[in-house]
C-alpha positions in Angstrom: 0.0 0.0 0.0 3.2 2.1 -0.2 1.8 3.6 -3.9 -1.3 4.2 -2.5 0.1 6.5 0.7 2.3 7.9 -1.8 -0.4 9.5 -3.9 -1.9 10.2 -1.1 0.9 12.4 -0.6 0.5 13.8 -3.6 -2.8 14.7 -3.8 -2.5 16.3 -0.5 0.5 18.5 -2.0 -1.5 19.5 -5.1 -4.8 20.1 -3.1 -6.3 17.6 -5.4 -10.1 16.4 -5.0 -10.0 12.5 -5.5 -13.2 10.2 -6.6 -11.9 6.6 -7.0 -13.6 3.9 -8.5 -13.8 0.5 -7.2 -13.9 -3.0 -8.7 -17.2 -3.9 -9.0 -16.4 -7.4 -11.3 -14.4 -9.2 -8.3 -16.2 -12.2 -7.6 -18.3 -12.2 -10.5 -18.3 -14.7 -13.2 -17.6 -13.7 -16.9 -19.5 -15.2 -19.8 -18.9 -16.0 -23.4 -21.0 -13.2 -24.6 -19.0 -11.1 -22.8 -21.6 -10.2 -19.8 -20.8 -11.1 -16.2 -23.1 -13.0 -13.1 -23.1 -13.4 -9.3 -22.7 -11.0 -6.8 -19.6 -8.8 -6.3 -17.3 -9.8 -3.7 -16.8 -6.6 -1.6 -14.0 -8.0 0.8 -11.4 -6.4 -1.0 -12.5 -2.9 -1.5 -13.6 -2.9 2.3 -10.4 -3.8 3.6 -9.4 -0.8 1.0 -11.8 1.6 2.3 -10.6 1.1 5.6 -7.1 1.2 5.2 -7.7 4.4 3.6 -9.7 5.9 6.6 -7.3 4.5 9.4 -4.1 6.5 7.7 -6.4 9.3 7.3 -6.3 9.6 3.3 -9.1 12.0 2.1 -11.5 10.5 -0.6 -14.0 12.8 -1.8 -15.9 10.0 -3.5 -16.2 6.2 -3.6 -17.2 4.8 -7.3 -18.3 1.6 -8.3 -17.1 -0.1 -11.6 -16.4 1.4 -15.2 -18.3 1.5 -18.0 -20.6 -1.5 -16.8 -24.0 -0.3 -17.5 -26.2 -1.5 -20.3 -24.9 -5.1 -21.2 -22.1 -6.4 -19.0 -24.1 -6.6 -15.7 -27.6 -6.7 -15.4 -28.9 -3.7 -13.6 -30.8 -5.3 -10.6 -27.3 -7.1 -9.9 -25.6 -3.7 -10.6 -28.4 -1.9 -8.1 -27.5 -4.7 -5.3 -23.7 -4.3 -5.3 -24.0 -0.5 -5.1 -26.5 -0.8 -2.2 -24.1 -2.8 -0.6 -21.2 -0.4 -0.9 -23.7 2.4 0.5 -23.7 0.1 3.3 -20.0 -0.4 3.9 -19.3 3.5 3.6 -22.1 4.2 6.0 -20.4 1.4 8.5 -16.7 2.8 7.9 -17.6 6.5 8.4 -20.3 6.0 10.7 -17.9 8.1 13.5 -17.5 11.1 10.7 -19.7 14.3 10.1 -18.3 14.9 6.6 -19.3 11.2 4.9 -17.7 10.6 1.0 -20.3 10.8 -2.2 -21.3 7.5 -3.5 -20.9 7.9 -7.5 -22.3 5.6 -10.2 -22.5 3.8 -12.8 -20.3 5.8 -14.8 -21.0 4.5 -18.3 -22.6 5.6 -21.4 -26.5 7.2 -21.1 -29.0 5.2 -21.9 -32.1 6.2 -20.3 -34.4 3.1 -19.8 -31.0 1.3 -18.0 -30.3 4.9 -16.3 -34.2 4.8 -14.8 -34.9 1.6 -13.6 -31.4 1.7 -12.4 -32.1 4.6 -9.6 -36.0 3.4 -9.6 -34.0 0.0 -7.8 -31.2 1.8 -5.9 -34.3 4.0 -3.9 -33.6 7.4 -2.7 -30.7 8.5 -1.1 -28.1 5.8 -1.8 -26.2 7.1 -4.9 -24.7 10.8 -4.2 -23.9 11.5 -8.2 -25.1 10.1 -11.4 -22.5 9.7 -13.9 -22.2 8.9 -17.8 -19.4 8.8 -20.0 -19.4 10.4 -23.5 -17.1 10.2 -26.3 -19.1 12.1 -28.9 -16.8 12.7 -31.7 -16.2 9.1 -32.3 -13.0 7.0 -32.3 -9.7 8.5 -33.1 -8.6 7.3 -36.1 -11.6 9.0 -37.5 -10.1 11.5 -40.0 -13.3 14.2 -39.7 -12.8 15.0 -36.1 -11.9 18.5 -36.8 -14.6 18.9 -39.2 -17.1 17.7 -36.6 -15.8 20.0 -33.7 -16.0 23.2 -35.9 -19.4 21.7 -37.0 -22.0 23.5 -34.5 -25.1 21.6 -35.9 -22.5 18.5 -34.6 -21.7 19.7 -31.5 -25.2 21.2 -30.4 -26.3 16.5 -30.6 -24.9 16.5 -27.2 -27.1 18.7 -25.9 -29.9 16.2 -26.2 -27.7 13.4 -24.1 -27.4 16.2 -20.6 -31.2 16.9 -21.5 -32.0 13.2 -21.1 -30.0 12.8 -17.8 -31.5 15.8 -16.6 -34.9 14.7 -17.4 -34.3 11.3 -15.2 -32.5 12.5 -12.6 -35.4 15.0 -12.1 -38.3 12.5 -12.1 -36.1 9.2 -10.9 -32.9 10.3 -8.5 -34.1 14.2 -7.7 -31.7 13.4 -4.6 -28.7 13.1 -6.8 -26.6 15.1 -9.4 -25.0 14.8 -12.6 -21.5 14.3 -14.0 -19.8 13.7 -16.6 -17.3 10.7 -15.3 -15.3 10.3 -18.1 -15.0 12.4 -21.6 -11.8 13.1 -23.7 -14.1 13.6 -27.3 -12.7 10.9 -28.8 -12.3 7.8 -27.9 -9.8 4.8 -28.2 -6.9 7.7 -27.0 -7.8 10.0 -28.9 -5.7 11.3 -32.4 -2.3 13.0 -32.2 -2.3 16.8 -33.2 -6.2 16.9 -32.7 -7.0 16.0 -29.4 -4.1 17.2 -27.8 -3.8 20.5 -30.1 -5.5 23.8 -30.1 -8.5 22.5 -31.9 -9.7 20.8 -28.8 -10.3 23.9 -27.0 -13.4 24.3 -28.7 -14.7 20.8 -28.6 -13.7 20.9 -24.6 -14.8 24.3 -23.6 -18.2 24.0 -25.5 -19.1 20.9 -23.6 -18.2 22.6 -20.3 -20.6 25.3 -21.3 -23.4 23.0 -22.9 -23.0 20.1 -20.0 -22.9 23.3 -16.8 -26.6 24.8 -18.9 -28.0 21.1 -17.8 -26.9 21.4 -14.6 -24.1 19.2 -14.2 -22.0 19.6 -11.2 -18.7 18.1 -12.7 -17.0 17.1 -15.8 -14.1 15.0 -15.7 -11.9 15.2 -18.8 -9.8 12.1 -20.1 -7.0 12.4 -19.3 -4.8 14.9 -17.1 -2.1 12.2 -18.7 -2.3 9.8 -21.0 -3.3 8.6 -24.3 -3.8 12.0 -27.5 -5.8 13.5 -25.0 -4.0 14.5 -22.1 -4.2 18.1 -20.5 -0.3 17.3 -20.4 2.2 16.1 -22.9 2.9 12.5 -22.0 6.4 13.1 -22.2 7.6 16.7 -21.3 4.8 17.1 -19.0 4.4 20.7 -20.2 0.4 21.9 -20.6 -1.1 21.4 -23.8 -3.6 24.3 -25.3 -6.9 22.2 -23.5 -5.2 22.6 -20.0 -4.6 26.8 -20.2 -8.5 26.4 -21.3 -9.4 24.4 -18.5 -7.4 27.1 -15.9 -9.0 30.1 -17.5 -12.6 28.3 -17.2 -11.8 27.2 -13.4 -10.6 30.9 -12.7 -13.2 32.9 -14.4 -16.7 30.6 -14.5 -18.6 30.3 -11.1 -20.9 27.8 -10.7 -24.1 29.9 -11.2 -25.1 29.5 -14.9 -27.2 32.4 -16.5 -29.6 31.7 -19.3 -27.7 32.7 -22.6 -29.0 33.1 -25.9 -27.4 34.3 -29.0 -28.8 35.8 -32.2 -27.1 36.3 -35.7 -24.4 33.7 -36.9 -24.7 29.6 -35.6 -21.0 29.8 -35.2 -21.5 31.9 -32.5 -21.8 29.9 -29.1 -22.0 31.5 -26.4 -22.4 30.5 -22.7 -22.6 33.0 -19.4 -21.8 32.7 -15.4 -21.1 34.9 -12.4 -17.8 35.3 -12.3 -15.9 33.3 -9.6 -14.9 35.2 -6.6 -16.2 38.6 -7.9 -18.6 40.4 -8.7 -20.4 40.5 -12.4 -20.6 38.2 -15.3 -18.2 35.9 -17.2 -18.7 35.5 -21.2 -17.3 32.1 -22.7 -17.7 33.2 -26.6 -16.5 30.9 -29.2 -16.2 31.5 -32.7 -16.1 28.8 -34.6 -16.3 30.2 -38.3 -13.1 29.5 -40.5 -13.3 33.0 -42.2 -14.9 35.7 -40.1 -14.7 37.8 -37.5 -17.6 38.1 -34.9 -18.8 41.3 -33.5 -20.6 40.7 -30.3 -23.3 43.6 -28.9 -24.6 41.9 -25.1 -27.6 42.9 -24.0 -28.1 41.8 -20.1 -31.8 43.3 -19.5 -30.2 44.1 -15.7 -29.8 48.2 -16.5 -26.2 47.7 -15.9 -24.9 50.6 -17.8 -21.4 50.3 -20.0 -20.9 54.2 -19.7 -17.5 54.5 -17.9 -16.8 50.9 -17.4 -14.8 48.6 -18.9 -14.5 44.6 -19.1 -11.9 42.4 -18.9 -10.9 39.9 -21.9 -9.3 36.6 -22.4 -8.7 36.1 -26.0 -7.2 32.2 -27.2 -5.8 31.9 -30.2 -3.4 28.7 -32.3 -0.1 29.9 -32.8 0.5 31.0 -36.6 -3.3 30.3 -37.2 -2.5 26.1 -37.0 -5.1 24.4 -35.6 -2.8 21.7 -35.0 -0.8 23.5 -32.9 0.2 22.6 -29.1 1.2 26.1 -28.0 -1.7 28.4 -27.5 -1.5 32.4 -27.4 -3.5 34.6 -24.8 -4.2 38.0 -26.1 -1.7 37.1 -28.7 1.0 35.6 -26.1 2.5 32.2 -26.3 1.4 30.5 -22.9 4.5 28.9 -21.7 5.9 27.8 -18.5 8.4 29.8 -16.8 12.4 29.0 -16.9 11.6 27.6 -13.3 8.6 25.6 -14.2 5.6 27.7 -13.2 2.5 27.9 -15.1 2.4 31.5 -16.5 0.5 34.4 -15.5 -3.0 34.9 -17.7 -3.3 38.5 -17.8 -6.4 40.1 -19.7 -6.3 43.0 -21.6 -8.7 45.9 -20.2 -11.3 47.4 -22.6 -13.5 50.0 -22.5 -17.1 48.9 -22.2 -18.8 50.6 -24.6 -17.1 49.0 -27.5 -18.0 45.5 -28.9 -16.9 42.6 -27.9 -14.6 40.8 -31.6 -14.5 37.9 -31.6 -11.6 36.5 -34.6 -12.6 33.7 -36.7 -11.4 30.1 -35.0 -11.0 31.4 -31.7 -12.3 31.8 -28.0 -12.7 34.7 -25.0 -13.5 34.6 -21.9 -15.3 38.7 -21.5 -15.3 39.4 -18.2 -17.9 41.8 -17.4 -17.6 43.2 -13.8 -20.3 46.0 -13.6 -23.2 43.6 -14.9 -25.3 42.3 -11.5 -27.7 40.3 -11.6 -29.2 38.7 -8.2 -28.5 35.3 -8.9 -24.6 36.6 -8.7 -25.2 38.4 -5.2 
């Protein structure tokens, strides 16, 4: 258990927020077709659990299986082996105020499975509901890129967080949503796409569409690993998807505003307070190969421009190349420093009276600080 205190170790160093899934197949018997029986032998992860707890290791959540819904494991066998984890989590932390979330199943949505599966489990046993999504396809497919500058494309997801949604509000109203597992593509992904400055519109659009339905978290495949890492497998240093991913933790708070856009559909456009401050934070993406996108908001909160002035966040591929791994802020190359710090993400300051242009193939964060609206107090 050496590795295990040692990561421990680490995650307490990088103040990192760990959900850890389980094995849910020990014990159980694997068929020809590929599906498993019996119920799951729980010895191991209890002795886990424990040993976590008594060298006081922080979990923040306790997940069951991987990708098991819909055909490896029926779902009332599925709905017993999570009830009985509830059980050993509530016998383990019985003595603690602050208790870990119970997450499942962590596969792909389908909502009959997703339904019946909660309609078994009862209330207040699973914490979080989450679903993997890999919407682009496998890796090796060669239209990726024309698929994520595709808005018609990228707006089909929307009716996946609508579904979850949907169920969680009439099945599991006790529970919340998250996206488990997403990296676009699947099958690792495909060098210079997923891993270049092309993702950022894929990856940032979802974290918009998927926070409109009310999902709590989105974890990306992978921080490392595979063509889709936030980090180059080998150097380590950030790829364009990770400065995204800072900029969106930074700037979004987790009150979403209702956001609607007129004029071009390669506009997409999502709004949230701003973290730790006061106004609003624009995510606008522009996802036209060719032109520029002049952006007039309209708040409806009487918040005047007259005198103000907003803060920006423009992204943009170095020398125009999609395919490019270093990404420019306000026309910057993002690099770490000589002594290996992430760099500073200054906006530039404008007044707030002029419009908000948006180039063609890129992405701002607006950061409007005299807009107020009471869900923001």
């Amino acid at each position: 258990m050496s590795r295990w205190d040692a990561l421990n170790a680490f995650f307490n160093k990088t103040g990192a927020v760990v959900a850890f899934g389980l094995n849910a197949l020990n014990g159980k018997r694997l068929m020809s077709d590929g599906a498993t029986e019996g119920a799951w032998d729980s010895s191991n992860a209890r002795d886990f659990i424990q040993y976590t707890v008594d060298h006081g290791h922080k979990i923040k959540a306790w997940e069951l299986g991987n990708e098991l819904s819909g055909t490896h494991i029926s779902v009332e066998q599925y709905a017993a082996d999570v009830i009985e984890l509830h059980g050993i989590l509530d016998e383990i932390y019985k003595d603690y105020e602050e208790k870990p979330l119970l997450v499942a199943p962590d596969g792909s949505f389908v909502a009959d499975w997703f339904k019946e599966f909660l309609q078994l489990t009862g209330p207040n046993i699973l914490n979080v509901v989450t679903h993997h999504f890999y919407n682009l396809g496998a890796g090796v497919d060669k239209d990726l890129v024309e698929k994520i500058l595709n808005p018609s494309y990228l707006s089909q997801e929307a009716s996946t967080f609508k579904g979850l949604q949907a169920v969680l509000q009439n099945y599991g109203n006790w529970s919340n949503a998250w996206v488990g597992e997403s990296g676009g593509a699947s099958n690792s992904g495909h060098n210079l796409v997923t891993n270049a400055f092309v993702m950022s519109f894929w990856y940032l659009d979802e974290l918009g569409m998927s926070s409109a339905f009310n999902t709590k978290s989105f974890c990306r495949q992978s921080l490392i690993g595979g063509n889709y890492g936030l980090l180059n497998t080998t150097t380590f240093v950030p790829n364009p998807d990770y400065y995204s991913a800072l900029l969106w933790h930074r700037l979004m708070g987790t009150r979403v505003l209702a956001t609607n856009s007129r004029g071009t559909e390669y506009l997409r456009a999502y709004a949230h307070c701003t973290k730790n401050a006061r106004g609003v934070t624009l995510l606008l993406i522009n996802l036209s190969k060719d032109t520029g996108i002049s952006v007039q908001v309209s708040t409806g909160s009487g918040s005047s421009t007259e005198g103000n002035s907003r803060l920006e966040y423009h992204l943009t591929a170095k020398d125009g190349d999609l395919h490019s791994q270093t990404m420019l802020l306000n026309g910057n190359i993002l690099k770490i420093t000589p002594d290996g710090k992430i760099p500073s993400l200054p906006p530039v300051t404008v007044p707030a009276e002029k419009p908000i242009l948006i180039a063609p193939l890129s992405i701002a964060f607006v950061q409007l600080p005299y807009v107020q609206f009471a869900a923001c107090s």
